[in-house]
C-alpha positions in Angstrom: -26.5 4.7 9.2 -23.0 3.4 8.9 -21.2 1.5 6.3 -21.3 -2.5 6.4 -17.7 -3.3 7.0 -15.0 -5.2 4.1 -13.9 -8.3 5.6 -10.5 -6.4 6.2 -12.2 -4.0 8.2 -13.9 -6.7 10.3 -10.4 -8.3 11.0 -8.8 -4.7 12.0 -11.5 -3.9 14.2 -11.5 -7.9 16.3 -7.8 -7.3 16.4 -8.4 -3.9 18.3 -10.6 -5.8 20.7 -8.4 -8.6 21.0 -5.8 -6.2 22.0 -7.7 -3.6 24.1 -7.4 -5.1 27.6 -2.9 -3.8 27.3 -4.3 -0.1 26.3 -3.6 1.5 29.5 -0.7 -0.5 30.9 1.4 -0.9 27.8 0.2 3.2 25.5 3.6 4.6 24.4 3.9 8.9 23.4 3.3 9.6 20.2 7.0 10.8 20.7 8.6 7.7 21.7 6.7 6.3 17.7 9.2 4.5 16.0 9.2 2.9 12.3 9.8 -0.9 14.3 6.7 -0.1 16.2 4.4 0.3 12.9 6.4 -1.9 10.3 6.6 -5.0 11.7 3.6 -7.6 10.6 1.0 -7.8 13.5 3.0 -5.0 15.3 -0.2 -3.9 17.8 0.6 -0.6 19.8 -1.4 2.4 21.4 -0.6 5.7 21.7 -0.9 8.5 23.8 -1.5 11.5 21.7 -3.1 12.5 18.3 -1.8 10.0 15.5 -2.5 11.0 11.9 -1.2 9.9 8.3 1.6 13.4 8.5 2.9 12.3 11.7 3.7 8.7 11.4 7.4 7.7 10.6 8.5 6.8 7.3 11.5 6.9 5.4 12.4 9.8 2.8 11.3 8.3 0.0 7.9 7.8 1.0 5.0 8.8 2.7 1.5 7.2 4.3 -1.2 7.4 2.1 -5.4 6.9 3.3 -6.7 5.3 0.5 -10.3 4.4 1.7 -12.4 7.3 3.5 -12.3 6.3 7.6 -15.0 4.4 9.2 -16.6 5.2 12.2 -17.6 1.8 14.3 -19.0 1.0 17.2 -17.1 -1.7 19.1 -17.5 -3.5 22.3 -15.2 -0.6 24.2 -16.9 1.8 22.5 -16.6 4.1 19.1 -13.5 4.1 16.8 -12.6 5.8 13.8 -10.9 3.1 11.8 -8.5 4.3 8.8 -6.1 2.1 6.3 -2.9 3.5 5.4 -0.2 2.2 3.4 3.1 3.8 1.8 2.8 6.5 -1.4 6.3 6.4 -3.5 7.2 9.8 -4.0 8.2 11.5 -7.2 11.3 10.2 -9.1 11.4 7.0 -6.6 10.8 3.5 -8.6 9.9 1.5 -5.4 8.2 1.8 -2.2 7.7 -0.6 0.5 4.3 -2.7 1.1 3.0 -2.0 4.5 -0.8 -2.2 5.3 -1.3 0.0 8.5 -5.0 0.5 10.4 -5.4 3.6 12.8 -8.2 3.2 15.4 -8.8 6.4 17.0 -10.3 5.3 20.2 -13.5 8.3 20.8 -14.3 7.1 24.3 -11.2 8.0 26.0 -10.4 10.9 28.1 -6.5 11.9 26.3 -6.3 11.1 22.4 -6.0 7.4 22.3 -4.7 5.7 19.2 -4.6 2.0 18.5 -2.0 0.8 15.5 -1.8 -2.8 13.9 0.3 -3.6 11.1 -1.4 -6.4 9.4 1.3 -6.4 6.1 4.8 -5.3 6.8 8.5 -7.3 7.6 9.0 -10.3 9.0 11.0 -8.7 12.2 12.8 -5.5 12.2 16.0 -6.8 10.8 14.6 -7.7 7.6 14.2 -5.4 4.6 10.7 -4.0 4.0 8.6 -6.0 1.2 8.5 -4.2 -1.8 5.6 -3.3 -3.8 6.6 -4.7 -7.2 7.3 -1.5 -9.9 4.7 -0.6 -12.6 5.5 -1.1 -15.8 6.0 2.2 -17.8 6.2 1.2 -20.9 4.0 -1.1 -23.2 5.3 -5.0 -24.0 7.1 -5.2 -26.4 6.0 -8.2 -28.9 7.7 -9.0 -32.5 10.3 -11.1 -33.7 13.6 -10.6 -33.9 15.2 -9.2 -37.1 18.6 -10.7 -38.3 20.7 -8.7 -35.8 18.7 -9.9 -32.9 16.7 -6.8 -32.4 12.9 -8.0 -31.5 10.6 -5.9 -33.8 7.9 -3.7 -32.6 3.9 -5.2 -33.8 3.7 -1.8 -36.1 7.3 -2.1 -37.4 6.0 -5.7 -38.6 3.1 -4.4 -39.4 4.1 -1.6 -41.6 6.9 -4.2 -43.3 3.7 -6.4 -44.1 1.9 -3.2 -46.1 5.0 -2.8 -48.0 5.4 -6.1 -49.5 1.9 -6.5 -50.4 2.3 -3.1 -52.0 5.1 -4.4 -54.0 4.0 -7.6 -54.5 0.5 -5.8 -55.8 3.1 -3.4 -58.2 4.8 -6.4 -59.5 1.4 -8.1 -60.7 1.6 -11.2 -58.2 -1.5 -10.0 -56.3 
């Protein structure tokens, strides 16, 4: 029994039927795969060959990552293996681009057969990539500034806080 499909899923898989009927006359060689063919949004193109994650373009600082297992569906042109990929930053790189990429591996079809749509990518291929915004590494920093300016970490104020009541319990006033 398969999966029921995410709405997402649903959308890649009518936009590989919408699209099927230019899957002989307009296939391109895995060879001939360029980043403008996968990066631009609603960029539909099928290949002749075996596509996977390790053999898709990217840029150095990146790679394609399959973050959902793949999907096996059965379509009105037959069975497809439906997989969602989407950039990985690699190590020491603070930004990555934010493409959303879905691989239909077409099963009914005599050659490999691939179908590609990107569904979140630029604009056109002249403009820059969007950017998937940075993660913070290191916590908020909340206080009040000091006389110099200087904001105040919580357990700096904190700790200042304990002091004086010490002092203030020292001194009798408490």
């Amino acid at each position: 029994m398969m999966n029921p499909l995410t709405p997402e899923q649903r959308r890649a898989v009518t936009v590989f039927e919408d699209s099927y009927h230019q899957a002989l006359t307009s296939a391109i060689r895995l060879a001939d795969l360029s980043m403008d063919h996968i990066t631009v949004c609603d960029s539909r193109v099928f290949i002749r060959g075996k596509v996977c994650r390790k053999n898709l373009p990217h840029e150095l600082h990146w790679v394609w990552h399959q973050s959902k297992s793949k999907e096996t569906v059965i379509t009105r042109f037959g069975e497809i293996i439906l997989t969602k990929l989407s950039p990985r930053k690699l190590a020491g790189v603070e930004q990555c681009p934010s493409y959303k990429l879905w691989i239909c591996e077409i099963l009914n079809s005599v050659t490999p057969l691939f179908f590609i749509w990107c569904e979140k990518g630029k604009p056109d291929i002249f403009s820059p990539p969007p950017m998937i915004k940075p993660k913070r590494t290191s916590p908020r920093r909340e206080g009040k500034a000091d006389g110099g300016g200087r904001v105040k970490g919580v357990k700096v104020l904190v700790e200042e806080g304990r002091r004086e009541r010490e002092r203030e319990r020292e001194a009798g006033r408490i």
